[in-house]
N, C-alpha and C positions, 0 to 999 in steps of 0.2 A: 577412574574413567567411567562417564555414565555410557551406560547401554542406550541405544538409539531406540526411540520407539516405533512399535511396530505398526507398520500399515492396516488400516482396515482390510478386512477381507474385498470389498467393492477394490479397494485402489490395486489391493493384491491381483485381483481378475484382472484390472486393465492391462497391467504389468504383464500377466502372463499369456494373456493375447497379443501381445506384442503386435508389428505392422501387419497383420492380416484382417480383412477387412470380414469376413464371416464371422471370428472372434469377436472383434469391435462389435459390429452389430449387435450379438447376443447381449455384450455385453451392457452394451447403451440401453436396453431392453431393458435386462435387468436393474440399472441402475432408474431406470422412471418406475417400474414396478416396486421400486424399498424405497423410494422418497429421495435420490438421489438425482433426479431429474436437471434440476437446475443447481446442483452444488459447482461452484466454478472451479476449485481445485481438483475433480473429478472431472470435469467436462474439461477442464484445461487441457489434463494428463492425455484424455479421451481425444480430444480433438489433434495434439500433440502427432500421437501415434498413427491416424489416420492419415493427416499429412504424409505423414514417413511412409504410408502405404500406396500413395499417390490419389486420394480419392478427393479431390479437393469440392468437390459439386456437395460432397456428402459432409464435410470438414465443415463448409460454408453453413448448412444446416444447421450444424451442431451450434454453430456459435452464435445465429441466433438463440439459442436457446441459453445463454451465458447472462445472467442481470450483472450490467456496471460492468462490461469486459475493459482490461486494464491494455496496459503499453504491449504487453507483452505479448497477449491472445492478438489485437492488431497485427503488431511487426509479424507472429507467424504465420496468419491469412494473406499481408501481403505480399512475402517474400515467399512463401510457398505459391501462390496462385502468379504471380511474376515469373518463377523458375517454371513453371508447369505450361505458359504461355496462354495463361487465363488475363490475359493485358486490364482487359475491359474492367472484370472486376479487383484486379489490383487495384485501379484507380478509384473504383466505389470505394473501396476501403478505406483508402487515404483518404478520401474527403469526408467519410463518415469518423474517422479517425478526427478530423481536423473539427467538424464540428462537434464530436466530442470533448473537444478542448484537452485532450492528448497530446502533446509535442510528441514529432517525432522522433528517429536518429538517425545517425548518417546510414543505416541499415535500411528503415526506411527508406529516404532518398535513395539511396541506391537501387534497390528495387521498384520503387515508382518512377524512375528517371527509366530505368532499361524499359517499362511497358510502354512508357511515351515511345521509346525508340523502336520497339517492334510494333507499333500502331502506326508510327509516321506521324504523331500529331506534336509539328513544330511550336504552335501558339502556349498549348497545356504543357511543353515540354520547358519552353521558357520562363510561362509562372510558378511552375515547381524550381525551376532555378535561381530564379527571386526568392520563395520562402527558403530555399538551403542558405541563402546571403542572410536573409532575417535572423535565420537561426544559428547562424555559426558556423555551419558547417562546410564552408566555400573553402576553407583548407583542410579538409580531409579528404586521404590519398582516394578512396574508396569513391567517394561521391564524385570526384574530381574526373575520374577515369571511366565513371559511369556519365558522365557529362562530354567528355571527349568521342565517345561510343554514339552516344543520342546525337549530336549534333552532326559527325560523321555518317549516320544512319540517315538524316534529314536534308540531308545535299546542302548542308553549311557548313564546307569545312576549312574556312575563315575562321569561324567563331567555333570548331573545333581546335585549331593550331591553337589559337587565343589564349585557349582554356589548359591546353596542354602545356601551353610556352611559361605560362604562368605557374607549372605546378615546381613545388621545390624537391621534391624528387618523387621520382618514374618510374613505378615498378614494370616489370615486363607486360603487364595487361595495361598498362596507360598504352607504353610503345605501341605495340597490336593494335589497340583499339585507332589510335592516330595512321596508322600504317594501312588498317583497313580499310579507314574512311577516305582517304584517297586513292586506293583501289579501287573503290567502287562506287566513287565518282569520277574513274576515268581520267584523273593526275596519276596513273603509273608511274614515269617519271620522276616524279614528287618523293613516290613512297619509297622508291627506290633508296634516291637521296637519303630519308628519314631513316631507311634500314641501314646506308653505310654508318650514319650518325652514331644509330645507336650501337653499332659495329665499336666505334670512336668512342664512345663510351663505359664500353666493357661490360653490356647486359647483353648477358649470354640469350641469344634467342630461343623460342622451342617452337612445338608443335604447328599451333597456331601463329607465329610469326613467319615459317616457313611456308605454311599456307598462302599467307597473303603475299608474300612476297613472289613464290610462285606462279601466282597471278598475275601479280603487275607483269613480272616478266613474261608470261606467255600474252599480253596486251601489246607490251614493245616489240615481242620475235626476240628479247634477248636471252639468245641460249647458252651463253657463257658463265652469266651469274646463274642463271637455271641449274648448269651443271654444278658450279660451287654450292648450289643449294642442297644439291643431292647428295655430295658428297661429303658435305658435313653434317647432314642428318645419321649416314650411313658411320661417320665416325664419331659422332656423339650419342651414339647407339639409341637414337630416338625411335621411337613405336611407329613402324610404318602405318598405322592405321588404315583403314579401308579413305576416310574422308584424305590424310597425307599421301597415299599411293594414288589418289583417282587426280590430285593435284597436279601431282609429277605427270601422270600421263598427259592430262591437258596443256601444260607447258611444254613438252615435248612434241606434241601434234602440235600447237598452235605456232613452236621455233622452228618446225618444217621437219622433223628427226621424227618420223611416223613408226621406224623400226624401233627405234628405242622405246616410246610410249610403251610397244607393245610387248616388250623384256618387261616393263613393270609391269604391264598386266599381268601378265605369265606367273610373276612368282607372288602374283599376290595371293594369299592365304585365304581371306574374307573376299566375296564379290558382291556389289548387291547392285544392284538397277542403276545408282550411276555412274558406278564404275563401267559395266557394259555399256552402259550412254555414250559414256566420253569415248572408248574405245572405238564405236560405233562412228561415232563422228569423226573421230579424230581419219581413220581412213575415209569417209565421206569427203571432207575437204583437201585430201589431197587426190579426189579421182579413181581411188582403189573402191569403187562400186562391188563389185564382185567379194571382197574381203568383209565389206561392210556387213552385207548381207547375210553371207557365210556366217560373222559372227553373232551378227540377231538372231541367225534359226540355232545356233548353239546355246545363244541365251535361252532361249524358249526353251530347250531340250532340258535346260540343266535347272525348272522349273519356276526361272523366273519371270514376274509379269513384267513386261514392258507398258511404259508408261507414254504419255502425253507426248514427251520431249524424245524418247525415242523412237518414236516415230517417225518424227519431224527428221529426226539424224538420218533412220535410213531412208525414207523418201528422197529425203535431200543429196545422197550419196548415189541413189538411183538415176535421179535427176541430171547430178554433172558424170556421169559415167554412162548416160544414156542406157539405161534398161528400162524399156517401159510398162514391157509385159511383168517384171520381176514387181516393180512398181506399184503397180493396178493391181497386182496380188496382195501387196502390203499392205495398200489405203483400203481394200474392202475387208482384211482382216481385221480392222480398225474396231468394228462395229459386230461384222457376225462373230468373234473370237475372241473378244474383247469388251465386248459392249461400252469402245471409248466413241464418245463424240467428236466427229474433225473439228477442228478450229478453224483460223483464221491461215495459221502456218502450215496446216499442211493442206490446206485449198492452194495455197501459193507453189508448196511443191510440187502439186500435181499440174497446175498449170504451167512451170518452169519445164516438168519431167514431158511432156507435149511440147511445149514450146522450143524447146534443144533440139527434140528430135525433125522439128518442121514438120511436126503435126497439128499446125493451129486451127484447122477446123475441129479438130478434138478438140484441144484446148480451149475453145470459143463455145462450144458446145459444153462442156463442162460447166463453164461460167455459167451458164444459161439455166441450163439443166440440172446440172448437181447443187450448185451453191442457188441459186436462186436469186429473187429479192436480194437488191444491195449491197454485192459483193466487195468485202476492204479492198479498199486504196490500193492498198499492198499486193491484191490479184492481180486488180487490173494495170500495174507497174509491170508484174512480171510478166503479163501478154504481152503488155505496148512493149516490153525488151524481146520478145519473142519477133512478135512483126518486123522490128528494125534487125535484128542481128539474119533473119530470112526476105528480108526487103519487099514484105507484102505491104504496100506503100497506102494500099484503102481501107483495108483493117486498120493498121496503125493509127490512121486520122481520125475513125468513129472509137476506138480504142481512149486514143487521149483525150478527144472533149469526153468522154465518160470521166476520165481521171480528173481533166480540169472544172468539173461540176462539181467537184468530192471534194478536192483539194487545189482550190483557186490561187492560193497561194505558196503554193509549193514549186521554188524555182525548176528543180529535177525535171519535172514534167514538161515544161515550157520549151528547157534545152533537146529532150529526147522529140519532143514535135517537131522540133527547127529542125532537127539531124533526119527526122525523116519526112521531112518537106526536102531537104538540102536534095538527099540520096534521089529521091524521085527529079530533081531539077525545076522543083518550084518554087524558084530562090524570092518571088514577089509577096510568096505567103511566109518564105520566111523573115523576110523585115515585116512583116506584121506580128509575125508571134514576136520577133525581137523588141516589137516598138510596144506591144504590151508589158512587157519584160521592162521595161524604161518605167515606163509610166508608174506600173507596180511599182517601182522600186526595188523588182529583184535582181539576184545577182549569183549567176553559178558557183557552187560548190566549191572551194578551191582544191588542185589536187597535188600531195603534197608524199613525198618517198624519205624512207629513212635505211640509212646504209650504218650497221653497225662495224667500226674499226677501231682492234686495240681498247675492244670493253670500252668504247666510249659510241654513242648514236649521234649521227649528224643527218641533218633534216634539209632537202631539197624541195623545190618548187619547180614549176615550169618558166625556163629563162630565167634561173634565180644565179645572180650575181651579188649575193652576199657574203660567199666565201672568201677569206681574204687568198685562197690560188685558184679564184675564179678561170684568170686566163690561162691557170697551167688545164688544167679540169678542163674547158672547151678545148683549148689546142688537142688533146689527147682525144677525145671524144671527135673532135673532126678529122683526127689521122685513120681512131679505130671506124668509123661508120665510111670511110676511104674504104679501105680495108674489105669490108663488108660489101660494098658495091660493085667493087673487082670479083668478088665471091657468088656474087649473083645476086646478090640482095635489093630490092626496088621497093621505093618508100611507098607504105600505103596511104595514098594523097588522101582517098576518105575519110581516114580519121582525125583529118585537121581541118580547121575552118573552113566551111566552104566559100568563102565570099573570098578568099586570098588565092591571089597570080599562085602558078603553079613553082615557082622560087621561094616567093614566100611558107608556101605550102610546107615544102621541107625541112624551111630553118624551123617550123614549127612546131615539126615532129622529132624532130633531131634533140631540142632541147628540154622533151617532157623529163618532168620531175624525176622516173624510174630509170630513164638515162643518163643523168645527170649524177646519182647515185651510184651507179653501176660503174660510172667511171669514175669516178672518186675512189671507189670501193675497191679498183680493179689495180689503180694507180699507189695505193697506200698498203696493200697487201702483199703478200711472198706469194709467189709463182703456184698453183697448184692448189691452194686456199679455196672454199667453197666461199660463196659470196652470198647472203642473205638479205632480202630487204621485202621492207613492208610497203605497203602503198593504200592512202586511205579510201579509195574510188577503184571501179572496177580495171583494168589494165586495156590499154584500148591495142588495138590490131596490130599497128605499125609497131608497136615497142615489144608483141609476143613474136613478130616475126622476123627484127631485129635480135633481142636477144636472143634468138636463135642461134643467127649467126655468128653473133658476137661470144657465145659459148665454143664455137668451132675456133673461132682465128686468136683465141686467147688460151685455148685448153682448160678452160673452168666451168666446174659444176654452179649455175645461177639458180639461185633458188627465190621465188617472187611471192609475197605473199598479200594478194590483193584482198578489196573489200569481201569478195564472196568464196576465193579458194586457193589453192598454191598452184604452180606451177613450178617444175623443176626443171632445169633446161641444162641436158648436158650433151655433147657431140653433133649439134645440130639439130637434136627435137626436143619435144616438150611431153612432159608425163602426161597432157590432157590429151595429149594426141591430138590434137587442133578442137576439141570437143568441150569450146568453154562459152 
């Protein structure tokens, strides 16, 4: 057996400077002062090692320095500056790789396909998927699943299933990555579907699939696969991580279970800023102001800095909780205690956190004064919802032509004018905003409630007679709002068309979407059942002050989860305490 031969003393150094970047240094040093400057199997090793120490600015250096660098020194530039989220120059590389006349591998591709997908660049993302069909590599598992990734990243995720549907087997990062791309695009639903699939399939999920799935579900409010999510993490003894426990909290605040969220916070081991975020928020959107708050100044306590978005969380918790002074404390610590810049979101909260209270001369004054120049769309919404929810009918009007000068075509705005032209009784200015409304070619929002029963979501409309027990579902719904009228209950006719007889009025209210649900929900469940449902628009007056009642004359906890918070409605009131 031959004795291996021994390393120069140079290659010996590299070796024993291993990944630290002080060694390497010296060592680069040394190797241009002996004539080793430009040797490639030295600078390979050299640059090798670097990588592993994470220095890739310094790595890139070195490799100009390499004459004729081969396949290899490439793939580790771009797959190290890819993993490091150096996007930009991954892609230099490939293309200097390419006019090299270098082929790559599916390593390559893989690597240059994920910098397309954390840059967002669909166009470059497609001709790199042309040269992987050039080259062969269109059925490997690897590139395949880094293309399912890219394209779910790039809000195409058509031509993600596509690419997926076609692969002939799926490792658990294909699943994921398909799972995710419909998460976050917003087909929760979808991913759901795709998780029971791969369920049918018998790939064992992990970490990152419970993530995503998580998600979807706190999108939907469904808190039943939530729980089966948690409870088969906890018995396939997967690593709670700080990123998997801040999951579970979010899907628990967002399926309406704000006490549980906060059991996982509790025992969680590791915290860091967005695990406090979500907690933060997670009480914000259900009203617990005072909790929220509580738990931001323990965050600060316990030396962490609060970020951009949490802010936004406790403002916003301020806001529907009405605290204004706790408020005005937070958004000035923004800047002298922090030295963060307000954005856009939290000018809005602070106009909401005034606006709630029926402070809109503050509020108005804000706009003016604090923000200045040019205030987002997005302010001046949250004023114009300030004016109408306190029926200051002349603000409102010089409110929304600010809005409708910004955003001309934004139906939203159009309707919130008509509703308060309606409320003031200047029903001749509202067929003019309606008859611009024509002409644009807009058309309100549609609003739309989903009641989950028996792990299955069924989705309502307003007057939606698409169920096939349409008439049992209205029969029951006009015995219980019976019911409700004998109890004191009186529809509130303003938040229904105002152009309609006051008969009309009613059957109008009677049949929004979030009631329609509610009795379905109330009708298909066992006695005592808490009842959930989501609604994609804010929840108008007659159906908070309805569900009310309808929480008394049934004995059920209603738990409502609209566009901007929850409500929870048991024995006849609401957890906002009318403060929404």
């Amino acid at each position: 057996m031959k004795n291996k031969q021994p390393h120069s003393p140079a290659y010996e150094a590299i070796l024993k400077a291993g990944p630290r970047l002080k060694p390497l240094q010296q060592v680069h040093a040394h190797l241009i002062v002996s004539g080793y400057g430009r040797s490639r199997s030295m600078l390979t090793k050299l640059l090798s090692l670097v990588c592993d120490a994470g220095f890739i600015t310094y790595a890139q250096r070195i490799f100009f320095c390499i004459p004729s660098p081969d396949s290899f020194l490439f793939n580790t530039l771009i797959i190290r500056n890819s993993k490091s989220n150096f996007s930009t120059d991954s892609l230099l590389f490939y293309r200097r790789m390419i006019v090299s006349n270098i082929s790559p591998s599916n390593y390559t591709f893989s690597a240059v396909i994920k910098s397309c997908a954390h840059l967002s660049i669909l166009n470059l993302g497609r001709a790199v998927h042309c040269h992987v069909f050039v080259s062969g590599y269109d059925s490997d598992l690897h590139v395949q699943a880094a293309l399912v990734n890219f394209y779910g990243k790039s809000n195409n995720v058509d031509v993600a299933r596509k690419v997926f549907d076609r692969m002939p087997e799926k490792s658990v990062v294909a699943w994921n990555s398909m799972i995710s791309g419909y998460e976050q695009n917003g087909f929760a639903k979808e991913a759901i579907g795709l998780f029971n699939l791969m369920r049918d399939f018998g790939v064992n999920p992990d970490s990152t699939t419970c993530v995503c799935v998580l998600a979807a579900c706190a999108q939907l409010g469904d808190i039943d696969l939530g729980r089966w999510v948690h409870e088969f993490i906890v018995g396939q003894g997967l690593d709670v991580n700080v990123v998997l426990a801040t999951s579970l909290i979010n899907m628990y605040a967002r399926c309406g279970n704000v006490s549980k969220a906060r059991e996982v916070f509790d025992m969680m081991s590791e915290l860091n800023v967005i695990a406090w975020t979500a907690m933060i928020s997670g009480y914000g959107m259900h009203g617990y102001g005072t909790e929220a708050v509580e738990l931001f100044h323990r965050m600060r306590a316990h030396g962490v800095r609060p970020n951009n978005v949490t802010f936004v969380a406790v403002l916003s918790a301020c806001a529907h909780a009405g605290l204004v002074q706790e408020g005005h404390r937070v958004f000035a610590s923004m800047r002298q205690e922090y030295g963060l810049l307000p954005g856009v979101e939290h000018h809005v909260c602070m106009v909401d956190l005034f606006g709630r209270a029926g402070l809109l001369n503050e509020a108005y004054k804000f706009v003016k004064d604090v923000i200045g120049e040019k205030p987002a769309p997005a302010v001046w919404t949250a004023m114009l919802g300030a004016c109408k929810m306190h029926k200051n009918f002349d603000l409102g009007v010089e409110v929304a032509e600010h809005l409708l000068c910004v955003e001309p075509e934004n139906p939203g705005h159009y309707v919130m004018l008509s509703n308060i032209y309606a409320l003031a009784g200047r029903m001749d200015r509202v067929e003019v905003v309606r008859n611009i409304m024509i002409q644009k070619g807009l058309k309100k929002h549609v609003g739309y409630s989903t009641v989950e029963v028996d792990q299955k979501n069924y989705l309502f409309s307003m007057g939606d007679k698409s169920h096939p027990n349409t008439n049992e579902i209205y029969q029951y719904l006009d015995e219980l709002m019976g019911r409700c009228r004998e109890a004191g209950y009186v529809p509130e006719s303003e938040s229904a068309m105002h152009e309609l007889e006051e008969e009309e009025r009613e059957y109008s209210l009677r049949y929004h979407s979030e009631k329609l649900a509610l009795a379905f929900g109330l009708m298909r469940t066992s006695p005592g059942m808490t009842i959930r449902i989501v609604k994609n628009l804010r929840m108008c007056v007659d159906c908070h002050s309805a569900i009310k009642f309808i929480s008394v004359a049934t004995n059920r906890e209603i738990i409502v989860r609209d566009r901007l918070r929850f409500h929870h409605f048991k024995r006849g009131s609401c957890s906002c305490l009318d403060y929404w």
